[in-house]
N, C-alpha and C positions, 0 to 999 in steps of 0.2 A: 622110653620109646626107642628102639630098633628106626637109630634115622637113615641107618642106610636106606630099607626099604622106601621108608619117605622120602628122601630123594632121590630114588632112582623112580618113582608114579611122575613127581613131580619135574623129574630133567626129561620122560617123556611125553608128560604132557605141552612142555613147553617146545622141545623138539619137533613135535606136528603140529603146532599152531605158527612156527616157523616156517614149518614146508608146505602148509595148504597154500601162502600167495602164488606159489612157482608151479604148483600141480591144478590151479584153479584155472589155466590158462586154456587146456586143453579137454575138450566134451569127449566121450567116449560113450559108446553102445551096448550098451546090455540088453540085449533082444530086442525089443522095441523100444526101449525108455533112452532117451539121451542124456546124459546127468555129468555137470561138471566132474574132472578129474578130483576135484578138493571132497565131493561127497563121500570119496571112499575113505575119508582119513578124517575131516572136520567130526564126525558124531562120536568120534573113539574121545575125544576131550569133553563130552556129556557124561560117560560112560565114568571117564578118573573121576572127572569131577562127585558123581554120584557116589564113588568110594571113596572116596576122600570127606565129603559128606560126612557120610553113613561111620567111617571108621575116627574120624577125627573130630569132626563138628565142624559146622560153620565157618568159625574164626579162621580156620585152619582151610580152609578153601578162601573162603573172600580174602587171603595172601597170596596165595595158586594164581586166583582168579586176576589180581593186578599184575602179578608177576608176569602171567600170559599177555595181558595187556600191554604192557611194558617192551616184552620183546617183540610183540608182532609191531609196535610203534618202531623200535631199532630198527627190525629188517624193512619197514618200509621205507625208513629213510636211508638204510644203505643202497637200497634196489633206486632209487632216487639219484640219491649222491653219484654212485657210478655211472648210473646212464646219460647223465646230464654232460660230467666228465670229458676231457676230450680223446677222442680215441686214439692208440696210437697209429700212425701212416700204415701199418703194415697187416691193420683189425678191420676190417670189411664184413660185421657182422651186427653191427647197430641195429639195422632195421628188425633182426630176430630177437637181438638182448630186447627190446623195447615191447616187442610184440607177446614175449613170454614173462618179463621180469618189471617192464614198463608199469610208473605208477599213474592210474589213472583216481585224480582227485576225488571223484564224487563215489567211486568205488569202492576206495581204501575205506572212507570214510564210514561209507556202506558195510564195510566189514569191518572195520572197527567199533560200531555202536551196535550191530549187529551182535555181537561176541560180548560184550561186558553185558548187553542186560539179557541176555539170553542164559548168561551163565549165571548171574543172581538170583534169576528166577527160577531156576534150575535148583539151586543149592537152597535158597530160600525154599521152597514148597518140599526139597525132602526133609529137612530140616524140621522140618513142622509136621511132618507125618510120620516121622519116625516118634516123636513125642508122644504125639497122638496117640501111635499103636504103641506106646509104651516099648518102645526100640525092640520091638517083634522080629523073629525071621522067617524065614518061607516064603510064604504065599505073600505076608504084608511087606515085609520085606521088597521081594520082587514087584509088589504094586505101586510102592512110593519110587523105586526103580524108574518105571514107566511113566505112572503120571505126573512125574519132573519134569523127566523126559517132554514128554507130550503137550508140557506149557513151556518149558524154556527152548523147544525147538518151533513151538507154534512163533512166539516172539522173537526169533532169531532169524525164521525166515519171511514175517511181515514185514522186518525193520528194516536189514536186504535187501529185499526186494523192491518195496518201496524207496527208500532212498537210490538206490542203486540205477533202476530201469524206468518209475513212476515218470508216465510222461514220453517214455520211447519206445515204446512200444503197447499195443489194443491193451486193454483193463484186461478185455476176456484172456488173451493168452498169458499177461503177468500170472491171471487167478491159476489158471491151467498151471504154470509153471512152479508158482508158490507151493502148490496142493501137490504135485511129482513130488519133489526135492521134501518138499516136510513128510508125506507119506514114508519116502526111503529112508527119511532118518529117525523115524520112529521105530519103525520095521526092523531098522539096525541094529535100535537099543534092545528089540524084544528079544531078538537073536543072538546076541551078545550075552544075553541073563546069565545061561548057564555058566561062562567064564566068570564076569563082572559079582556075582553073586557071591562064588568061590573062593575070589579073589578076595575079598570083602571078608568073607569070613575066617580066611586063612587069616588075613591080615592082622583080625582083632585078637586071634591066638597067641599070633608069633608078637604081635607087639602091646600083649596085653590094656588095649584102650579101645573102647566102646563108647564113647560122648552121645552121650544125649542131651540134648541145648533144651532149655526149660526157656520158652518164648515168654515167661515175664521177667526172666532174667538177663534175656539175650539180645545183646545189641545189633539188627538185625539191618542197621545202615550201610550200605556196601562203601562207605568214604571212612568209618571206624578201624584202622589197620590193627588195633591190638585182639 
């Protein structure tokens, strides 16, 4: 295996699940639709993930999958640790670190449970249909792509949102808001294919491994680290 490649999916996939706390602070406009700053970078670690999948197997993501886990736990406890901190006399900027970097409890959380089972279910259901299709490319290929996609981002933005807002705001607008934000990041993955595909397929060249996980051999518990 060609680790450099693998570690360099895998140092950016962890790199942007780093950076969505500090870009999720700010909504931005795309013609009419309003969508956190983090949508334009949280669905790009659906996307590793799917090739990672696809090129490695399972095993080999639900390691990714904690590892990401792991650091978005670090940076929240440093965005934590420092704002709590005392500032020094001469830093007059608390009120902004808090408002951009500040950790709000029921949030974090919210994105934290958000993110691990959104990406098992993710890796799990390609996982399964790459089997299926007898690890096909093309067309099948690009379908297990998608409908990963399309159920670990359906579960990633009920989990969210629910934990996150349930309760502070009308059901009807939570539903509206759910249904924008999963729409966009479906939309993302579809758009994405032609790279994501390519990449995929480059990848099983240059590092000659094509895993296909046989699901009555495969330990398919996200707590099994080996």
């Amino acid at each position: 295996m060609c680790t450099v490649l693998f570690n360099a999916i895998t140092a950016l996939y962890v790199a942007i699940l780093v950076l969505v706390p500090s870009v999720a602070s700010k909504f931005i406009a795309l013609g009419p639709v309003n969508i956190s700053g983090a949508t334009l970078f949280f669905p790009v670690t659906y996307i590793f993930n799917d090739i990672l999948t696809e090129v490695y197997g399972y095993s080999r993501s639900r390691q990714i999958i904690w590892l990401g886990f792991a650091a978005q736990i670090l940076t929240a406890f440093a965005y934590w640790l420092v704002g709590i901190m005392p500032a020094a006399p001469f830093w007059h900027n608390q009120t902004a670190y808090d408002t951009i970097l500040g950790i709000a409890p029921r949030i974090t959380l919210a994105s934290l449970m958000a993110y691990i089972m959104g990406e098992f279910v993710n890796s799990v259901i390609l996982s399964r249909l790459k089997f299926a299709q007898g690890g096909q490319s093309g067309i099948a290929q690009a379908s297990r792509f998608v409908l990963s996609t399309i159920a670990g981002e359906a579960v990633d933005s009920i989990v969210f949102l629910g934990i996150a807002f349930y309760g502070t705001m009308a059901f009807k607008d939570l539903v509206e808001t759910a249904l924008t934000i999963y729409v966009a990041k479906v939309l993302y993955e579809i758009v994405a294919l032609p790279v994501s595909m390519r990449l995929a397929q480059y990848l099983k060249r240059v590092e000659h491994v094509d895993q296909i996980d046989n699901p009555s051999t495969t330990n398919y518990s996200p707590f099994n680290l080996h």
